[in-house]
VEXTORNU-768158 format. One record per residue: chain; residue in one letter; y, z, x of N, C-alpha, C, O in turn; residue number from 1. Coordinates in pm, whole numbers. Atoms other than C-alpha are relative to their C-alpha. Last residue first. Example, Ala and Ser with C-alpha at 12.3 -4.5 7.8 and 13.67 -1.06 7.14 Angstrom:
[rec "A"; "s"; [-119; -6; -82]; [-106; 714; 1367]; [109; 73; -77]; [220; 90; -26]; 2]
[rec "A"; "a"; [-119; 0; 89]; [-450; 780; 1230]; [120; 0; 90]; [118; 66; 194]; 1]
***
This chain:
[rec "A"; "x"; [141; -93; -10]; [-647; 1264; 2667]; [-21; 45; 111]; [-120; 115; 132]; 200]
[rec "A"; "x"; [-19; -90; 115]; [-288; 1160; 2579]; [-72; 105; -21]; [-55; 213; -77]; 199]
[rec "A"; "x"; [-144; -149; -22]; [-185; 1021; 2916]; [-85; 83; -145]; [-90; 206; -133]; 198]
[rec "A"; "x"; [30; -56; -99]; [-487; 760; 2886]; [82; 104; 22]; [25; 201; 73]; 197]
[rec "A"; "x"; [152; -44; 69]; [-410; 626; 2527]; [-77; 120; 106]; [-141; 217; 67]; 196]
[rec "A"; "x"; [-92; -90; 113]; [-19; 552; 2668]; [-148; 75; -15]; [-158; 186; 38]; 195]
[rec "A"; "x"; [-90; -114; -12]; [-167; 392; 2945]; [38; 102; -87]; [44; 221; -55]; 194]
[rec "A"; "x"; [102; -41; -106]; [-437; 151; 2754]; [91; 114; 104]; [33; 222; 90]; 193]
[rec "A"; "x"; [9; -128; 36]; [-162; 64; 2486]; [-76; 90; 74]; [-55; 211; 59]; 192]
[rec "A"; "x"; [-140; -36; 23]; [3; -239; 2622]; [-56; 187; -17]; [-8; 287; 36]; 191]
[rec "A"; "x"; [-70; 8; -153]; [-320; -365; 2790]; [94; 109; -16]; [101; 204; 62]; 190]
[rec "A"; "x"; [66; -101; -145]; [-521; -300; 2519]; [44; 39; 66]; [31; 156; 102]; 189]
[rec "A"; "x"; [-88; -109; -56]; [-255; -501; 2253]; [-14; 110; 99]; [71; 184; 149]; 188]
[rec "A"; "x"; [-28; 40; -71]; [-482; -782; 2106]; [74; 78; 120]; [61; 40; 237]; 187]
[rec "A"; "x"; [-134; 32; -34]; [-472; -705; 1771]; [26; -48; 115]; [125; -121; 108]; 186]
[rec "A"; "x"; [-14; 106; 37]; [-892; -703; 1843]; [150; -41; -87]; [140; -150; -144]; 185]
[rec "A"; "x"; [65; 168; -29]; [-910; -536; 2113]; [34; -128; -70]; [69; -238; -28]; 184]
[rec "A"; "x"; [-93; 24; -91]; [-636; -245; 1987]; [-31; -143; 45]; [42; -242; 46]; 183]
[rec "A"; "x"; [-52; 108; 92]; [-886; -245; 1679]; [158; -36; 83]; [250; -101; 33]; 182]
[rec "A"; "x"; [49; 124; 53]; [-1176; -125; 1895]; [112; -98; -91]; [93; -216; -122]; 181]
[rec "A"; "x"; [71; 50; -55]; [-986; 84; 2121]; [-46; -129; -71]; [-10; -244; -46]; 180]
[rec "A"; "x"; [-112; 75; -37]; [-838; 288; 1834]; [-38; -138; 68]; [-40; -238; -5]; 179]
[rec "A"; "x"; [-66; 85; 124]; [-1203; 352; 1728]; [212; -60; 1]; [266; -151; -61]; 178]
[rec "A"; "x"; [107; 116; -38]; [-1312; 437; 2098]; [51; -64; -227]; [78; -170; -283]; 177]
[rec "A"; "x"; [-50; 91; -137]; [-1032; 698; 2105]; [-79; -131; -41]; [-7; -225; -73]; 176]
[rec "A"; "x"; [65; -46; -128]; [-1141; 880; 1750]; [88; -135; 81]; [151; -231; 35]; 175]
[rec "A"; "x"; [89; 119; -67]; [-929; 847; 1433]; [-41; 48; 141]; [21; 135; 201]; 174]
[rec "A"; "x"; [-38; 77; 104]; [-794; 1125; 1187]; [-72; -101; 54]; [-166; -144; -14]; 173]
[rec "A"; "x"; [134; 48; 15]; [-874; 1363; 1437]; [-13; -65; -159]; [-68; -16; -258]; 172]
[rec "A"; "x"; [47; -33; 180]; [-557; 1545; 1329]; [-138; -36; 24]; [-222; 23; -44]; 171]
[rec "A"; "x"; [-24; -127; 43]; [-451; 1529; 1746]; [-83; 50; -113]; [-165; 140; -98]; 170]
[rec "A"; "x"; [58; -120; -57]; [-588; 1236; 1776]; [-15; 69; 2]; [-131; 109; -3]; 169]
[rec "A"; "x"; [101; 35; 61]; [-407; 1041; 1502]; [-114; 78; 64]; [-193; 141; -6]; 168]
[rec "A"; "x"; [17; -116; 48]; [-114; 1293; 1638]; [-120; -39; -112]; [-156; 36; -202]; 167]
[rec "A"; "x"; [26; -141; -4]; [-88; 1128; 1944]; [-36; 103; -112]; [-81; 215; -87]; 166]
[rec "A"; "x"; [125; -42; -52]; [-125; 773; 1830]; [-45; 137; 41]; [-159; 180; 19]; 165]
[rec "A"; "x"; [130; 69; 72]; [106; 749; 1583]; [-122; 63; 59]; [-203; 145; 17]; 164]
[rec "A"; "x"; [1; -142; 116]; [382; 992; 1754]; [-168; -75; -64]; [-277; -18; -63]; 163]
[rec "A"; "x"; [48; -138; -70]; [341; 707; 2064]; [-51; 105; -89]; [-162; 156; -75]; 162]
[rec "A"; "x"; [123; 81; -1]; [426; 394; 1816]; [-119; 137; 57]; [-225; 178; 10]; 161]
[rec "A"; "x"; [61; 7; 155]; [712; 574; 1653]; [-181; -34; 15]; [-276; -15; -60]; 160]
[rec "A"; "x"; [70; -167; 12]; [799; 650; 2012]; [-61; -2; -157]; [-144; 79; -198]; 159]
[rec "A"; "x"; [109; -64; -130]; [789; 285; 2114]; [-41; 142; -58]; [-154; 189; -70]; 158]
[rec "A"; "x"; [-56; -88; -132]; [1028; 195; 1810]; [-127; 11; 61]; [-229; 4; -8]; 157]
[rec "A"; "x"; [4; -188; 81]; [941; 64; 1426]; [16; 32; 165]; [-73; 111; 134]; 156]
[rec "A"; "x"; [-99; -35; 110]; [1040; -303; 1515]; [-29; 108; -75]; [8; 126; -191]; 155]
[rec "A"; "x"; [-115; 47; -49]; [970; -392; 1890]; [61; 83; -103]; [156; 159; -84]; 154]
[rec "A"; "x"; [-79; -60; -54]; [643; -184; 1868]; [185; -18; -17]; [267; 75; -19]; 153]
[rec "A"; "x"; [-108; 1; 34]; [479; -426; 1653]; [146; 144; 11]; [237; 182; -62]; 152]
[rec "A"; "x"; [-86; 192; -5]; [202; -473; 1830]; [170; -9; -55]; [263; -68; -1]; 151]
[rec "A"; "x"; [-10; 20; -125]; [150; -74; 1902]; [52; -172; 34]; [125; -229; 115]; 150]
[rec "A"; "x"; [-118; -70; -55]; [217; 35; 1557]; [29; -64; 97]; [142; -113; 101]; 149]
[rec "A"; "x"; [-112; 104; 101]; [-60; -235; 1442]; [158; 19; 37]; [248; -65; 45]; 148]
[rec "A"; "x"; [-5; 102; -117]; [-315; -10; 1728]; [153; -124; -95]; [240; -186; -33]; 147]
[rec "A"; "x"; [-41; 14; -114]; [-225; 279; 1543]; [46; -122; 95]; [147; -150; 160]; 146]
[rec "A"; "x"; [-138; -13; 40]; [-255; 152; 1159]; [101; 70; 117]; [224; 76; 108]; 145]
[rec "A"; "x"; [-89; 146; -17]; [-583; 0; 1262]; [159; 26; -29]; [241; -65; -17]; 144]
[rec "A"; "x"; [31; 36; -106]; [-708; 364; 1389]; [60; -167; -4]; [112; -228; 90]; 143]
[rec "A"; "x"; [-96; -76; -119]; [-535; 542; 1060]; [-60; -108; 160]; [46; -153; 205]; 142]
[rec "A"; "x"; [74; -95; -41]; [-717; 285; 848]; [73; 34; 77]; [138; -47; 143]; 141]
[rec "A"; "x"; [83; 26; -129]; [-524; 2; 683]; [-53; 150; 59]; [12; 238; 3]; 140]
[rec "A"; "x"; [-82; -72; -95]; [-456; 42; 307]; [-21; 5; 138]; [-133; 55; 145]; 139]
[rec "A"; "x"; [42; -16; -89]; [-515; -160; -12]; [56; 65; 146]; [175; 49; 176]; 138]
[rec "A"; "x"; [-86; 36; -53]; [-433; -34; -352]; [-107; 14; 170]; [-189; 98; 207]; 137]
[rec "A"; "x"; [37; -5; -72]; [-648; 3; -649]; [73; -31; 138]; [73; -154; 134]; 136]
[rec "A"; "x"; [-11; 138; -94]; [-473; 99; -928]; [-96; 4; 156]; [-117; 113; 208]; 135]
[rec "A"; "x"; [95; 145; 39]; [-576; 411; -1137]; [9; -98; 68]; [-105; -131; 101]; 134]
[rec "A"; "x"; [-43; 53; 118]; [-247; 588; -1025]; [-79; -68; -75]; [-34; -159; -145]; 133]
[rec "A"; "x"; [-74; -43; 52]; [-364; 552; -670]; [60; -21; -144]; [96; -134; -176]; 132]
[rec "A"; "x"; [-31; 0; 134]; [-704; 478; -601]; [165; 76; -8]; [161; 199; -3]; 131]
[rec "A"; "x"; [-23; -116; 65]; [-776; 375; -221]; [67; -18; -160]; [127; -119; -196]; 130]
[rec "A"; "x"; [-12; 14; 153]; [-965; 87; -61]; [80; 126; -46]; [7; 217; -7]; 129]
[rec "A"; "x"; [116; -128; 138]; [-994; 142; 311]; [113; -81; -174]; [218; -137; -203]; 128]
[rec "A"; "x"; [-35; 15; 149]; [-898; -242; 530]; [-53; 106; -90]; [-146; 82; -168]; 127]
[rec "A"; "x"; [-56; -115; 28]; [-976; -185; 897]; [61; 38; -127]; [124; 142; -139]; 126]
[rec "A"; "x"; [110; -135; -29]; [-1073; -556; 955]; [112; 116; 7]; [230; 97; 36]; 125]
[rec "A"; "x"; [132; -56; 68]; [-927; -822; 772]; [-77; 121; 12]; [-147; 188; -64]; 124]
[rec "A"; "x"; [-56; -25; 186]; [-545; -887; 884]; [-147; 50; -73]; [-139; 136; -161]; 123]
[rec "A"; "x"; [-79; -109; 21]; [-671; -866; 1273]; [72; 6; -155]; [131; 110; -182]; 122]
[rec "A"; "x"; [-21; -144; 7]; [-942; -995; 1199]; [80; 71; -4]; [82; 173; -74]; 121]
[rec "A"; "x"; [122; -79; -23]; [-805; -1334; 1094]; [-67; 132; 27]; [-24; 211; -57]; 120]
[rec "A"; "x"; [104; 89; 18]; [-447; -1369; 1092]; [-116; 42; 21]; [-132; 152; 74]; 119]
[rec "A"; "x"; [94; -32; -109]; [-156; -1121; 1046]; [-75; -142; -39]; [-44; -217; -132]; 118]
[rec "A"; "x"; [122; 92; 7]; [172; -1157; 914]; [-64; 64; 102]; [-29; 130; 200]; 117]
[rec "A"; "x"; [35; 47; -72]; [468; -843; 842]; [-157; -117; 8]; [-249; -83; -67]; 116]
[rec "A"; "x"; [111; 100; 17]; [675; -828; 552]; [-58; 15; 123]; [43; 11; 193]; 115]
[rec "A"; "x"; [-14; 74; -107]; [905; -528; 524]; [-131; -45; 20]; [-233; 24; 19]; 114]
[rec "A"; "x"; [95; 58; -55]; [956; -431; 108]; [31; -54; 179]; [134; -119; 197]; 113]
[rec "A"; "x"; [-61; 87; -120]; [1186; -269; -113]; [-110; 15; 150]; [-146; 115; 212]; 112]
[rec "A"; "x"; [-77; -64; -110]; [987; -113; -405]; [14; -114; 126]; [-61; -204; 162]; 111]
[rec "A"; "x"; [76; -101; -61]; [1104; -344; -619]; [-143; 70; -25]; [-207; 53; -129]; 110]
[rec "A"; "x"; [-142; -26; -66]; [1260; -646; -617]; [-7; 156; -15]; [84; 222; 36]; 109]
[rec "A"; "x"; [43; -69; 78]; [911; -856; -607]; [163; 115; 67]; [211; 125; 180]; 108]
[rec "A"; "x"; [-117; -56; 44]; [881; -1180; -493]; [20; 144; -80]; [-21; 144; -196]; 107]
[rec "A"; "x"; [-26; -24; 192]; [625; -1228; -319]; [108; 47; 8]; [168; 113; 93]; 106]
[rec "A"; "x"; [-102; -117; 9]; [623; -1479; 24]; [17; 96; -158]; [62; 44; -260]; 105]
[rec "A"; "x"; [-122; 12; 69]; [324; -1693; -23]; [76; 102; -12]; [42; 199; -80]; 104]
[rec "A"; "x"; [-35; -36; 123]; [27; -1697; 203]; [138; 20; -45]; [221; 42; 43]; 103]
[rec "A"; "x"; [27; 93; 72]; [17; -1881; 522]; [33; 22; -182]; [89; -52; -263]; 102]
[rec "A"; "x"; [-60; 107; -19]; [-65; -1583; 737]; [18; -117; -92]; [-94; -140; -138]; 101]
[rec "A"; "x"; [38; 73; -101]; [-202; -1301; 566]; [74; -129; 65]; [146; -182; -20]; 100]
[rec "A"; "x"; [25; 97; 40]; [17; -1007; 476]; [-101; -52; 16]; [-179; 29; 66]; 99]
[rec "A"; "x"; [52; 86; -79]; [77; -676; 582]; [-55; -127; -120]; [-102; -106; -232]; 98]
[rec "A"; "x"; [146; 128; 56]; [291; -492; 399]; [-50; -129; 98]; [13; -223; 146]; 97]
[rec "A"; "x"; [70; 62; -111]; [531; -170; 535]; [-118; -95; -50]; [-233; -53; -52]; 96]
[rec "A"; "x"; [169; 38; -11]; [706; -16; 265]; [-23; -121; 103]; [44; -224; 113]; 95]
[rec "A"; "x"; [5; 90; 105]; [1114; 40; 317]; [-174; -15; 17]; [-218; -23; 132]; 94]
[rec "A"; "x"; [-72; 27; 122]; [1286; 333; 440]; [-1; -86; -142]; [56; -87; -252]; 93]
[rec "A"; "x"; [-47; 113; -32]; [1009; 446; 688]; [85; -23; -187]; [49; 4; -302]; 92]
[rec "A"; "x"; [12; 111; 121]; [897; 795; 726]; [176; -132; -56]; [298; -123; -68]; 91]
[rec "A"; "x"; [-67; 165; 99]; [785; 857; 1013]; [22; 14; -123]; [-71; -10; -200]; 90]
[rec "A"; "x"; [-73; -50; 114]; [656; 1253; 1092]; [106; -96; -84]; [183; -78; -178]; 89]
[rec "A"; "x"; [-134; 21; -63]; [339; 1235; 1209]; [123; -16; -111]; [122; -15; -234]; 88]
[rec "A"; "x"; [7; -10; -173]; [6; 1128; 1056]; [152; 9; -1]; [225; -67; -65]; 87]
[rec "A"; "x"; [-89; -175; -57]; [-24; 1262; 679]; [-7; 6; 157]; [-39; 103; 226]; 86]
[rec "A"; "x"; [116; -123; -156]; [-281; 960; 640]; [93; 136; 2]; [45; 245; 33]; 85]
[rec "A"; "x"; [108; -3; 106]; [12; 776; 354]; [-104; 105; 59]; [-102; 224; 28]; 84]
[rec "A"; "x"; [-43; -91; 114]; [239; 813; 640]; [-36; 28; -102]; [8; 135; -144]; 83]
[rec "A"; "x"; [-80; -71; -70]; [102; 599; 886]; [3; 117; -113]; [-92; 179; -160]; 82]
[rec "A"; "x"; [146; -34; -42]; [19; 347; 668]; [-8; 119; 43]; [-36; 193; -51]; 81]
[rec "A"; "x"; [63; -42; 138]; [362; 342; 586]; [-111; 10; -60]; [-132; 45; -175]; 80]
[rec "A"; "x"; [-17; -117; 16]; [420; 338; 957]; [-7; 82; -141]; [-17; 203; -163]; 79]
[rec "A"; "x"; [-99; -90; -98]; [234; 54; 1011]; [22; 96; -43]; [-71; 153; -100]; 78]
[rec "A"; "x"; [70; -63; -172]; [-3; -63; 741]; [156; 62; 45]; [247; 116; -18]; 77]
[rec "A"; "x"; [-114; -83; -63]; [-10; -111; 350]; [-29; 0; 142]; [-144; 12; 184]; 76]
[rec "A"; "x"; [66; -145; -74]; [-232; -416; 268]; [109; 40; 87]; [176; -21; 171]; 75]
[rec "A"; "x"; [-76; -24; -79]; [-101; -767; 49]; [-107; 186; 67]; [-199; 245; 11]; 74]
[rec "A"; "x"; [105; 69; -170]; [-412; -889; -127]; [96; 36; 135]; [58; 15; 250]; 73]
[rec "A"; "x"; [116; -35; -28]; [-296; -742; -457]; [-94; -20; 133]; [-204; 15; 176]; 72]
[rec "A"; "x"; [74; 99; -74]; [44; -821; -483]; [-118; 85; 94]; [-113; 152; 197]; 71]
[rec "A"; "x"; [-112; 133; 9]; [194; -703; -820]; [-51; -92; 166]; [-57; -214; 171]; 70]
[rec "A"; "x"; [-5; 67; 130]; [-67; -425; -901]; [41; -139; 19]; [-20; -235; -27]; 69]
[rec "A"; "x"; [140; -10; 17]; [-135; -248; -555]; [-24; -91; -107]; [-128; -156; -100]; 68]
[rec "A"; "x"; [48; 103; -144]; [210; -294; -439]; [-92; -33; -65]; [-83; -148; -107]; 67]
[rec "A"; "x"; [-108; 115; 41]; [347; -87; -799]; [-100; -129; 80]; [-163; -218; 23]; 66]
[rec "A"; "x"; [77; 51; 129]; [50; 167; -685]; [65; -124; -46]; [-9; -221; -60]; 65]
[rec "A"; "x"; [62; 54; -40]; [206; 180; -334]; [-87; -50; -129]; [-150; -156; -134]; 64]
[rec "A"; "x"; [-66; 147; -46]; [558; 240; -509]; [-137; -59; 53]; [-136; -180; 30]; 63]
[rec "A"; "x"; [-15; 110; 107]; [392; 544; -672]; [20; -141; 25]; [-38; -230; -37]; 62]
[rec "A"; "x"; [20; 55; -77]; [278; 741; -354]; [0; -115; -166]; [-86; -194; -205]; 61]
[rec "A"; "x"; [-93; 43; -103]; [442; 1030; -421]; [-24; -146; 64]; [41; -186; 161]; 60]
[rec "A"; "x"; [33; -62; -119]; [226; 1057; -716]; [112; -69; 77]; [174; -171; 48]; 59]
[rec "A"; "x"; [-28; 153; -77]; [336; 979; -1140]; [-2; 77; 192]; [62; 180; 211]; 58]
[rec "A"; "x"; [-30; -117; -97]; [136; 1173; -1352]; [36; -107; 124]; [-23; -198; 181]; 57]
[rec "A"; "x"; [66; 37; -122]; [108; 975; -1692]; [19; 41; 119]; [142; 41; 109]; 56]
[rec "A"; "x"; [60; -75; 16]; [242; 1102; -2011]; [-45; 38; 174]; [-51; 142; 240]; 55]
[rec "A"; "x"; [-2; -76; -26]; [432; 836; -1970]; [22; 153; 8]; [122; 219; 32]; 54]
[rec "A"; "x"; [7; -85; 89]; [198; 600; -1952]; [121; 92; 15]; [118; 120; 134]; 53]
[rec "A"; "x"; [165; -93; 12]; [262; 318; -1774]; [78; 103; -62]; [198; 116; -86]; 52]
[rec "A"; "x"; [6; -118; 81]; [444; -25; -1717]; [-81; 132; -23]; [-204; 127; -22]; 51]
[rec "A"; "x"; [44; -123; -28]; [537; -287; -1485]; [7; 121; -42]; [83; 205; 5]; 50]
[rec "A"; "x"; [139; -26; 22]; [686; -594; -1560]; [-89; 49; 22]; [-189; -22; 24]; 49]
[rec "A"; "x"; [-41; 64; 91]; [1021; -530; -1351]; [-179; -72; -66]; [-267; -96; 16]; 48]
[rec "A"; "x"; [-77; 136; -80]; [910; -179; -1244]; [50; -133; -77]; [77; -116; -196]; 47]
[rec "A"; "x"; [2; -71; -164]; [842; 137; -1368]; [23; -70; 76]; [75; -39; 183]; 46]
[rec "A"; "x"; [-9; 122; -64]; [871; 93; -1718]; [43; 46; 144]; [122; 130; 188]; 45]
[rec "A"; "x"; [-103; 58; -64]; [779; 369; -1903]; [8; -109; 50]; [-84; -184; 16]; 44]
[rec "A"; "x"; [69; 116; -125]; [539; 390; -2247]; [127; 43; 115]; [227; 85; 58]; 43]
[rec "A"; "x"; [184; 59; -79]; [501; 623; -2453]; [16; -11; 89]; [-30; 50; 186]; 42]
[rec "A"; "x"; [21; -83; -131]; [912; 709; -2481]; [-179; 81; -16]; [-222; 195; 1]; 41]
[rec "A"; "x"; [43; -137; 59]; [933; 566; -2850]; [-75; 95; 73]; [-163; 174; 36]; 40]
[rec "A"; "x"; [-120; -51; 38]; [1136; 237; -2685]; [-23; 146; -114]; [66; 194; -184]; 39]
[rec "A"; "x"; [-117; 7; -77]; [893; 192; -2454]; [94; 68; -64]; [147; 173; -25]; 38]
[rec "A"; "x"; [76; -213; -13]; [585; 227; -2736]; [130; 12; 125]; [166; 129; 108]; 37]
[rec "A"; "x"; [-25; -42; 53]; [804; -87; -2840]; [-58; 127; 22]; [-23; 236; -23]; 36]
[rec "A"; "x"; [-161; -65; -15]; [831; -257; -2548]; [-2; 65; -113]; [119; 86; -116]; 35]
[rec "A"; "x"; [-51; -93; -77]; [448; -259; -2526]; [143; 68; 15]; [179; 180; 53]; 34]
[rec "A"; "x"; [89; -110; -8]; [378; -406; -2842]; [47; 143; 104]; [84; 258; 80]; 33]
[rec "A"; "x"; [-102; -87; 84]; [654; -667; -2770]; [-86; 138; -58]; [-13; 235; -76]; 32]
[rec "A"; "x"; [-117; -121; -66]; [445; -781; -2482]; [61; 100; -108]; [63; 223; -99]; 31]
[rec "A"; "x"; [-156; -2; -29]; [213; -947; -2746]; [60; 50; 46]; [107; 139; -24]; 30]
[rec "A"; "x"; [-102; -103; 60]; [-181; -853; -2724]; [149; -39; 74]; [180; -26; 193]; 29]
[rec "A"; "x"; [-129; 43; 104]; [-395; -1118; -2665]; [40; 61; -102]; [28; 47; -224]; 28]
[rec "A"; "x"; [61; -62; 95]; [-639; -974; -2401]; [65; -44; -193]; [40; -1; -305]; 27]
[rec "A"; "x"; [160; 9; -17]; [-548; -1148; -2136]; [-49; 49; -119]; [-144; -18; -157]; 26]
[rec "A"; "x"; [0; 138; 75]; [-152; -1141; -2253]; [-160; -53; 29]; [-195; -155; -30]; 25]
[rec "A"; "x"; [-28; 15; 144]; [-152; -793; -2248]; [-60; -141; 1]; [-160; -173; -64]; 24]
[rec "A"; "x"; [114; -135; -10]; [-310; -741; -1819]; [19; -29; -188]; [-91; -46; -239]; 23]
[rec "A"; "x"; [115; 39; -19]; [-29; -1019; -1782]; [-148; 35; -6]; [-236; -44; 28]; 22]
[rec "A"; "x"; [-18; 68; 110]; [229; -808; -1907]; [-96; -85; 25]; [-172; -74; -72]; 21]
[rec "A"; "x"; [-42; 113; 14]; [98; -564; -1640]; [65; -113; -104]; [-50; -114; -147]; 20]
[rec "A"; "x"; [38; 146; 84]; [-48; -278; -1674]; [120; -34; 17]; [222; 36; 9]; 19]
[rec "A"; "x"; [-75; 31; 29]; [-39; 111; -1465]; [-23; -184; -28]; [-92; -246; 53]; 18]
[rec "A"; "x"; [-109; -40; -99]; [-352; 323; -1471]; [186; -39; -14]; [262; 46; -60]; 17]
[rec "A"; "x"; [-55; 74; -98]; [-581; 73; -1608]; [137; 83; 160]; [190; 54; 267]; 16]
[rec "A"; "x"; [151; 66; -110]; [-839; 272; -1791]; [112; -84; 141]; [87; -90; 262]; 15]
[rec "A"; "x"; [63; -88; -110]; [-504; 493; -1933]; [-160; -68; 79]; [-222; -14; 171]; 14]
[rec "A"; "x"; [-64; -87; -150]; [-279; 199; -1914]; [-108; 101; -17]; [-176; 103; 86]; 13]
[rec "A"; "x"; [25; 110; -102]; [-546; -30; -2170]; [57; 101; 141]; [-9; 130; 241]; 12]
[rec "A"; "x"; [147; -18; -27]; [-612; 261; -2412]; [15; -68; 158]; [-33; -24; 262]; 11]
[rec "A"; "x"; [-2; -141; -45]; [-247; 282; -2482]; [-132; 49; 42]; [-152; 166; 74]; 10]
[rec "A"; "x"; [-84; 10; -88]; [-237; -88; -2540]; [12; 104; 105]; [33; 93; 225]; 9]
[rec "A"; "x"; [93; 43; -92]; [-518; -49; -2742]; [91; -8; 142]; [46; 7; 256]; 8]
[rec "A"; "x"; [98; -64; 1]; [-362; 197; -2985]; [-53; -69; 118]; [-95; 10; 202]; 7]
[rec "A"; "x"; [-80; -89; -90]; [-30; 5; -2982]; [-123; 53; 50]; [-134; 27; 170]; 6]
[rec "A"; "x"; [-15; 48; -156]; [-269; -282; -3093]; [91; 58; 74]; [124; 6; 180]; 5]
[rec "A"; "x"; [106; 10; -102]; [-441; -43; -3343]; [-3; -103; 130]; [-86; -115; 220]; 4]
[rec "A"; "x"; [106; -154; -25]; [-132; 89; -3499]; [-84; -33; 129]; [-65; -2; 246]; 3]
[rec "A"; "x"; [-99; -7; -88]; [46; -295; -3558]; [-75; 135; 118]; [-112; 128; 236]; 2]
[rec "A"; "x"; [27; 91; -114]; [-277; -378; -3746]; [88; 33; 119]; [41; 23; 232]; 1]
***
């Protein structure tokens, strides 16, 4: 019996990617299952309740899989957006999560985290889906992850904001008229409508 709920356990991370203790207790299989393929280097632990194979091929972009698991409705943007795309040459010390307004601060102690809120479109629209690690993790689109730069200029820098946009162009990663559209609706036209005009 012990066998076939390590067995499932080990079934569960590779469909799942990386599991949860909560992902066990759905299915009602006992954590201690898992700490024990743990302690016969199966399993790792990758975060605090957060486990996977490993066997398992872990990508540069592990911490967004972690995100992807532990708060699911949160979405990468700014410059760790940014940087996910292969735009430019940011890279930021701590993950970049967009929120929605209202929702509940997570707790989560790692990877080390900078919160920013949005409301309505601007937190909804520009949202791609991507698979890392099996997990599904959400991510803002190089063209919402410009114009996002551009609101929150104060706290990744002006030129952080500039490199964004020049080299989303540049890569043709996003067109003008798709910046544009999610500049409108952040709000930020004004701010960025110069900068956008020098570039082309």
């Amino acid at each position: 019996m012990v066998k076939s709920k390590e067995q499932a356990v080990i079934d569960l991370a590779r469909k799942l990617g990386t599991i949860r203790i909560n992902d066990l207790l759905e299915r009602g299989i006992h954590p201690e299952f898992v700490r024990r393929l743990v302690s016969k280097n199966v399993f790792v632990r990758s975060a605090r309740g957060l486990y996977s194979l490993a066997e398992s091929e872990i990508t540069e972009h592990h911490s967004f899989a972690i995100i992807g698991k532990r708060i699911p409705k949160g979405v990468v943007c700014l410059t760790s957006a940014i940087r996910f795309h292969n735009i430019g040459t940011q890279l930021p010390r701590k993950i970049w999560l967009a929120l929605e307004k209202g929702s509940a601060q997570p707790r989560l102690s790692y990877p080390p985290l900078s919160i920013v809120r949005f409301s309505g479109p601007a937190f909804s629209e520009g949202i791609e889906e991507h698979k890392i690690e099996g997990v599904t993790v959400k991510i803002y689109s190089p063209a919402k992850s410009v114009a996002d730069c551009f609101k929150f200029r104060n706290r990744i820098g002006l030129e952080a904001a500039i490199e964004a946009a020049r080299e989303s162009l540049n890569e043709r990663k996003a067109t003008s008229d798709q910046i544009y559209h999610y500049a409108k609706i952040c709000r930020v036209w004004n701010v960025m409508k110069p900068y956008l005009e020098a570039l082309q």
